[in-house]
C-alpha positions as CSV (number, residue, x, y, z in Angstrom):
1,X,-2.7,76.3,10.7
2,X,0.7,78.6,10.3
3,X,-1.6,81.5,11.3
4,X,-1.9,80.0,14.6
5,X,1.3,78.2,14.8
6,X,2.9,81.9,14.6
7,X,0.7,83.1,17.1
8,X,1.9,79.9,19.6
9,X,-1.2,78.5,19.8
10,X,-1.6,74.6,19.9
11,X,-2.8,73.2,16.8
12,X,-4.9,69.9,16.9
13,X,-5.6,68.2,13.7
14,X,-8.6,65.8,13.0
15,X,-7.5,63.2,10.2
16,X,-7.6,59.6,8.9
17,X,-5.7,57.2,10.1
18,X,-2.8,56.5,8.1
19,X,-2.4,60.0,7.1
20,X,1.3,61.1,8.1
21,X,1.2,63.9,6.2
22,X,-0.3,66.3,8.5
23,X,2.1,65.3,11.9
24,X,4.6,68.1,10.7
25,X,1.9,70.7,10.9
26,X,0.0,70.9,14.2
27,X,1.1,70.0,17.6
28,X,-1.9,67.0,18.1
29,X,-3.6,64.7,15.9
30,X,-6.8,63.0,16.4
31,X,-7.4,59.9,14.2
32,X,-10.6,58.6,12.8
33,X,-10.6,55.2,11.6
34,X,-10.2,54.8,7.5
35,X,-14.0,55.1,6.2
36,X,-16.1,55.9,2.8
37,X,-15.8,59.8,2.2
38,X,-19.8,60.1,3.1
39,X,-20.0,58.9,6.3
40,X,-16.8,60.3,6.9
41,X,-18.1,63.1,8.8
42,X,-20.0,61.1,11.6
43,X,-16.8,60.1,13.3
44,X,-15.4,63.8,13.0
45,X,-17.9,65.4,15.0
46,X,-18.1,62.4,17.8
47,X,-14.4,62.9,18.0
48,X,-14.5,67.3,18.0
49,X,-17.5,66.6,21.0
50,X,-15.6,64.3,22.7
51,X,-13.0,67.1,22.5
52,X,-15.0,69.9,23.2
53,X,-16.5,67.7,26.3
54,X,-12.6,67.3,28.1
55,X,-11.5,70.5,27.1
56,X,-15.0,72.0,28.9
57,X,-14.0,69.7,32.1
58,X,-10.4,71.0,32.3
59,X,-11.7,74.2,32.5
60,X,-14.0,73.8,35.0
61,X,-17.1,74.9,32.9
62,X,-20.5,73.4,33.5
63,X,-20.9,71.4,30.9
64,X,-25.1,70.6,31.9
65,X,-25.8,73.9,31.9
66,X,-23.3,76.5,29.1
67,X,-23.7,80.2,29.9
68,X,-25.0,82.2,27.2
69,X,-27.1,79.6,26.2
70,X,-30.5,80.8,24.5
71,X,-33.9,80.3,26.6
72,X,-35.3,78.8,23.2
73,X,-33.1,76.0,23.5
74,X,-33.5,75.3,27.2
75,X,-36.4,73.4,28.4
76,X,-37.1,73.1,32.2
């Protein structure tokens, strides 16, 4: 995080909620309701799609259809 902090980029944190400790180090924090260390990472990745999702509409990407994306993965 101080690697990108030093290089002015934004920092966005994923973390629980309740945890304070990581405010002082990133610029945006994300937080995932309190829940047992194994299912933990379901809501992560819901919340870095949901994420990933805006960030893909802000830039006015297609979102249906990603450049690059390998023919073995598309189905028509």
């Amino acid at each position: 995080m101080q690697e990108c902090r030093a290089r002015k980029s934004p920092v966005i944190a994923i973390a629980t909620e309740g945890d304070d400790d990581i405010l002082p180090h990133c610029d945006e924090v994300i937080f995932i309701p309190q829940c047992q260390e194994f299912i933990a990472p379901i809501p992560v990745v819901i919340a870095e799609q949901l994420l990933a999702y805006h960030i893909a509409r802000l830039r006015g990407c297609e979102i249906d259809q990603p450049r690059n994306l390998a023919k073995s993965v598309t189905v028509e």
